[in-house]
C-alpha positions as CSV (number, residue, x, y, z in Angstrom):
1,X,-96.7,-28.2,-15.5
2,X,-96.2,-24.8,-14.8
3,X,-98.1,-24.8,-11.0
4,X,-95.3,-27.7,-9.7
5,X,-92.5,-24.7,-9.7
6,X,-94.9,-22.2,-8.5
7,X,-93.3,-20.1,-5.7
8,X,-95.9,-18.0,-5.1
9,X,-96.5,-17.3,-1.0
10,X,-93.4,-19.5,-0.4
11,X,-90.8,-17.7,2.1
12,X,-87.1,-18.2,1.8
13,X,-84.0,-17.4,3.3
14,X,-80.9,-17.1,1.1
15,X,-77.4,-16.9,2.8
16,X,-74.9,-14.7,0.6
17,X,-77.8,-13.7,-1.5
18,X,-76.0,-10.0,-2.1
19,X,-73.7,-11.6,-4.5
20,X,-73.0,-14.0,-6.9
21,X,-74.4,-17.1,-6.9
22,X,-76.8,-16.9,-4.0
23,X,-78.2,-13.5,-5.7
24,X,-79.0,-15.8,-8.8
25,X,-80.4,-17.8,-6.8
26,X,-82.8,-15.5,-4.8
27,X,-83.5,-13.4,-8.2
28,X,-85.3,-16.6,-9.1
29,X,-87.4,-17.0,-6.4
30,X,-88.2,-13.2,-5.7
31,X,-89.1,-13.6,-10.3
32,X,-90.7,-16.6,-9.2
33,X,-93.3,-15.0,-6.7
34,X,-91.2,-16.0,-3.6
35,X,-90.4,-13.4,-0.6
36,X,-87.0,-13.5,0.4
37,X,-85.0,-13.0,3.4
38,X,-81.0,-12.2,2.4
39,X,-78.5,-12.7,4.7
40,X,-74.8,-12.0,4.4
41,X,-72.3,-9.6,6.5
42,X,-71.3,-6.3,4.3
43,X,-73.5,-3.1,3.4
44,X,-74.2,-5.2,-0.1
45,X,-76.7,-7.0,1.9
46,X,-78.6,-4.1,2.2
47,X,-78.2,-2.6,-1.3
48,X,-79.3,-5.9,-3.2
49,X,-82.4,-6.0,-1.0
50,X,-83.3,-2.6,-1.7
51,X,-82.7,-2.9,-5.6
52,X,-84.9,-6.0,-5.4
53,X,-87.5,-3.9,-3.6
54,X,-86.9,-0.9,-6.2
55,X,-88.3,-3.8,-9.3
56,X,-91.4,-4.3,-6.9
57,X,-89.9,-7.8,-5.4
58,X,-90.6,-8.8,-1.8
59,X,-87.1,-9.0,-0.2
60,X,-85.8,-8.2,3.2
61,X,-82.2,-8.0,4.1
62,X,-80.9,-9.2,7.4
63,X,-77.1,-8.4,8.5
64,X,-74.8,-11.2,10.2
65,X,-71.3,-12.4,10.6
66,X,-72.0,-16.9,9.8
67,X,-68.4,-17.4,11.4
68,X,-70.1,-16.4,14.7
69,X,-72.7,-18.8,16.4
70,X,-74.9,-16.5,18.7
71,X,-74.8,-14.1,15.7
72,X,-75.9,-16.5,13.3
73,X,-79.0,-18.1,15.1
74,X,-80.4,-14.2,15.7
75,X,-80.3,-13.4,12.3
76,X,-82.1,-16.8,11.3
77,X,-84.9,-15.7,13.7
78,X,-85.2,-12.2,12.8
79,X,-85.9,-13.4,9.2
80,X,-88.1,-16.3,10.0
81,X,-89.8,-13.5,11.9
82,X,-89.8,-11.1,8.9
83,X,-90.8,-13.6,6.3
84,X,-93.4,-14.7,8.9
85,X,-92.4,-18.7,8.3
86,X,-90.3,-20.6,6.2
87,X,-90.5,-23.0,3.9
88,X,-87.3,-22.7,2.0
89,X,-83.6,-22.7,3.3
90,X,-80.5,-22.0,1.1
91,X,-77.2,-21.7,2.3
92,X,-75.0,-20.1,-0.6
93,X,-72.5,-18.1,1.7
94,X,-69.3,-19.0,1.8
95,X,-65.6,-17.8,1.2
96,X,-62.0,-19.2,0.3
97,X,-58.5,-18.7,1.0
98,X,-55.7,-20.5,-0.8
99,X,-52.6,-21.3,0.9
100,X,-50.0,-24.7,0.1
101,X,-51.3,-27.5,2.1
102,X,-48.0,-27.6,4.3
103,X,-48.3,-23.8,5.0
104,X,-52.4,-23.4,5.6
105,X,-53.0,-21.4,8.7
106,X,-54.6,-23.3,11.3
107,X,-56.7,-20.1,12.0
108,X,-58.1,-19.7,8.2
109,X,-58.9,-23.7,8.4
110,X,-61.0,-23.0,11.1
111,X,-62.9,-20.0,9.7
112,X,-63.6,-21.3,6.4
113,X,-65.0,-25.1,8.4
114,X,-67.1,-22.7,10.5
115,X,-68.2,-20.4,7.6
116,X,-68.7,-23.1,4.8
117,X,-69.6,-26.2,6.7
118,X,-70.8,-25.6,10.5
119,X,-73.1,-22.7,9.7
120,X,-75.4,-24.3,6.8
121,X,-75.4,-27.3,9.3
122,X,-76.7,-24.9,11.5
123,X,-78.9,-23.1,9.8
124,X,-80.5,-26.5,7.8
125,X,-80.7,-27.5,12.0
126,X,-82.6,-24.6,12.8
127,X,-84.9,-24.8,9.7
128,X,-85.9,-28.2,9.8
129,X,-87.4,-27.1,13.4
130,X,-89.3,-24.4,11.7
131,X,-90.3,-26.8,9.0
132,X,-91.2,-29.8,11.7
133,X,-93.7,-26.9,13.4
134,X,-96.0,-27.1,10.9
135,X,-99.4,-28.9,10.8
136,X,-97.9,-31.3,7.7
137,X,-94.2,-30.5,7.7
138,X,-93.0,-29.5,4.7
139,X,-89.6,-27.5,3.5
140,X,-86.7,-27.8,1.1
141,X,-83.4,-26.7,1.9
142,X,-80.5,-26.4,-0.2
143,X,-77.1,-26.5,0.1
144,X,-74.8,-25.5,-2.2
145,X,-71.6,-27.5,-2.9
146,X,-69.1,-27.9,-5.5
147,X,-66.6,-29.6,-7.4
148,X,-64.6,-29.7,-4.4
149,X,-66.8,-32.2,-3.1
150,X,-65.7,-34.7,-5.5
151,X,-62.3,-33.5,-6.0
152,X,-59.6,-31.8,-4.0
153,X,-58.4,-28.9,-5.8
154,X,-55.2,-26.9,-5.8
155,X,-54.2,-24.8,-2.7
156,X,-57.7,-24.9,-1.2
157,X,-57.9,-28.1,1.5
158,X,-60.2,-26.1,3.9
159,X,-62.2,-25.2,0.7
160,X,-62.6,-28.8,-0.5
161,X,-63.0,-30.4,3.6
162,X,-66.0,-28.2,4.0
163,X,-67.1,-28.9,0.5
164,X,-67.5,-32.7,0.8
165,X,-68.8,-31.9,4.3
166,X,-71.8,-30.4,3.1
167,X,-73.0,-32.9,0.8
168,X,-72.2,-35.5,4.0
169,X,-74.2,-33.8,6.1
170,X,-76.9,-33.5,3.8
171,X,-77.3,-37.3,3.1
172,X,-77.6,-37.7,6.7
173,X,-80.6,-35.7,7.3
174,X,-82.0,-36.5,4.7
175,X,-82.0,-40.2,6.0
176,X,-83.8,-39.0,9.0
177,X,-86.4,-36.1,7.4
178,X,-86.8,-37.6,3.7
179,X,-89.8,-39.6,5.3
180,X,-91.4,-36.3,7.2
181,X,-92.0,-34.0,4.7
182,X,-88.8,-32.5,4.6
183,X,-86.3,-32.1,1.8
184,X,-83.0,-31.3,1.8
185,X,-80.3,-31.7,-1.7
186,X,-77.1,-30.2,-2.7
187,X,-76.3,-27.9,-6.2
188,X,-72.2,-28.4,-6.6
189,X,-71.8,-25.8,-9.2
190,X,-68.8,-25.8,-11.4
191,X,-66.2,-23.6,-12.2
192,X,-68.2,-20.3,-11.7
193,X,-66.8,-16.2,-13.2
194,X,-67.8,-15.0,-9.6
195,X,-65.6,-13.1,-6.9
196,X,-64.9,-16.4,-5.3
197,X,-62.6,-17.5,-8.0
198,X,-60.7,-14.3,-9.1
199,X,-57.6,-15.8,-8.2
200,X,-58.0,-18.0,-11.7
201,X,-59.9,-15.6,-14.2
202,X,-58.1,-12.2,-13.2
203,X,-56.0,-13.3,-15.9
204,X,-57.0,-14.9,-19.3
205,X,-53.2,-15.9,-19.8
206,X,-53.7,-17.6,-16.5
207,X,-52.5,-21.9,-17.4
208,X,-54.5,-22.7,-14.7
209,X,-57.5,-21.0,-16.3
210,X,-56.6,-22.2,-19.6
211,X,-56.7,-25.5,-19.0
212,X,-59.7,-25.5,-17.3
213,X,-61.9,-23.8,-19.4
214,X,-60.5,-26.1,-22.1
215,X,-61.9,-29.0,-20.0
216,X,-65.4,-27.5,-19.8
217,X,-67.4,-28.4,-22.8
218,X,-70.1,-25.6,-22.3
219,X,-66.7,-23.6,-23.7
220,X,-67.4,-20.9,-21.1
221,X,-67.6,-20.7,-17.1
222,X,-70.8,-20.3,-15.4
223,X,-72.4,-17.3,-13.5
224,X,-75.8,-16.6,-11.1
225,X,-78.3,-16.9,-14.3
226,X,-77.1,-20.8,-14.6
227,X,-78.1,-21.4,-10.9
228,X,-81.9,-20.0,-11.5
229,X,-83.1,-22.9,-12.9
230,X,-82.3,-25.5,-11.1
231,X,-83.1,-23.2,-7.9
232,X,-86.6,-23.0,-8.6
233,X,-86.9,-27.5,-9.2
234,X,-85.2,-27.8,-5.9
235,X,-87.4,-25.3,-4.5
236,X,-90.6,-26.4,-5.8
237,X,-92.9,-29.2,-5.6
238,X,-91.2,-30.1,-8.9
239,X,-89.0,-31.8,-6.4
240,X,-90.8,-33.5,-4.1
241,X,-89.3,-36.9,-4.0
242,X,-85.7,-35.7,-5.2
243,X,-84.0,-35.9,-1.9
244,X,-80.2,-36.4,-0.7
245,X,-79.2,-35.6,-4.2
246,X,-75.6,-33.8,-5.5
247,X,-76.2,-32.0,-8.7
248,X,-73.9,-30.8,-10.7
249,X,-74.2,-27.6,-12.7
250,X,-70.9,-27.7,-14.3
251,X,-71.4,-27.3,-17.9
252,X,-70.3,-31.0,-18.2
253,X,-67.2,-30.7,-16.7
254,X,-67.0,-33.9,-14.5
255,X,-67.9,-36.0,-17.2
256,X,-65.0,-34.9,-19.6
């Protein structure tokens, strides 16, 4: 069993793999035998890559703002180019910003849409064309969701739009590339201790906090070692005929 999750000469990109979740995530495969391209915009980029390099890992760290289009597609081609190929696409980066719906600035709606919805788009465009150039195609891209795109929230519309974008998107190609090769499936993680969502656990006393945590019945939030696992199936032959699939890593919490 242990050759279907074999990573060993696969080449992946990770988006917001400096932080987080998306540094879980390309911890596994660099553990797993993987080299990894890490994208994200802030000098973390480059200090997570190096650290990786420091444990004997093959990383690379490529520098770009995913709110900007031109920006975006040269960074994706410098690390195609630095991984030599790809065969595995993850886009983890994203950000939040919490307003009341009536008062959401138009102008943070449309940078967390182009940041957490447009640009995996994008980048799941541009790697199915790397994918589609080889002699049998073959990749596996993943997108991370969330909750969100079940559920709404509190205070985060632009959040939970771009949220239930993602898996949308990702049904749809997978309608069209399911049958060449190609795989493409969605991880909606839970509530996760990560920066993203130090507006709730800043503060144990937090009601909002409380009450979700009491919902959970792992008892605890998650973190970056619950996303290696599933990861490494979604990125492995393990997975071949899972495709167009939303998978929860939630510690339960939509089923309580």
């Amino acid at each position: 069993m242990q050759g279907i999750f074999d990573l060993n000469g696969q080449r992946a990109v990770v988006t917001g793999g400096s932080r987080g979740l998306g540094y879980g995530m390309a911890e596994a495969f660099l553990e797993e035998g993987a080299s990894v391209v890490i994208m994200g915009s802030s000098a973390r980029t480059d200090e997570a890559a190096a650290g990786f390099r420091e444990r004997g890992l093959r990383c690379h760290a490529v520098r770009a703002d995913l709110s900007r289009r031109e920006e975006r597609e040269a960074a994706f081609h410098n690390a195609v180019g630095l991984l030599g190929g790809l065969d595995i696409m993850v886009n983890a980066a994203g950000i939040q910003r919490r307003y009341p719906c009536e008062e959401f600035p138009q102008e943070e709606w449309d940078r967390v849409l182009e940041v957490n919805l447009t640009a995996p788009f994008h980048l799941s465009q541009m790697a199915v064309r790397e994918f589609l150039k080889k002699e049998l195609p073959y990749g596996k891209i993943i997108n991370v969701a969330s909750l969100m795109s079940f559920f709404g929230g509190f205070t985060i519309p632009a959040y939970a739009a771009s949220k239930g974008g993602v898996v949308q998107f990702s049904k749809g190609m997978c309608n069209e590339l399911a049958g060449r090769g190609i795989n493409i499936n969605c991880i909606a993680p839970g509530y996760m201790d990560t920066e993203l969502n130090t507006a709730l656990t800043a503060d144990p006393r937090n009601p909002r906090y409380q009450s979700i945590t009491a919902r959970i019945p792992a008892h605890r939030w998650g973190g970056p070692e619950d996303m290696k696992g599933i990861a490494i199936f979604l990125a492995s032959h393990a997975s071949d005929y899972v495709n167009g699939a939303v998978i929860p890593v939630d510690g339960g919490y939509l089923v309580c």
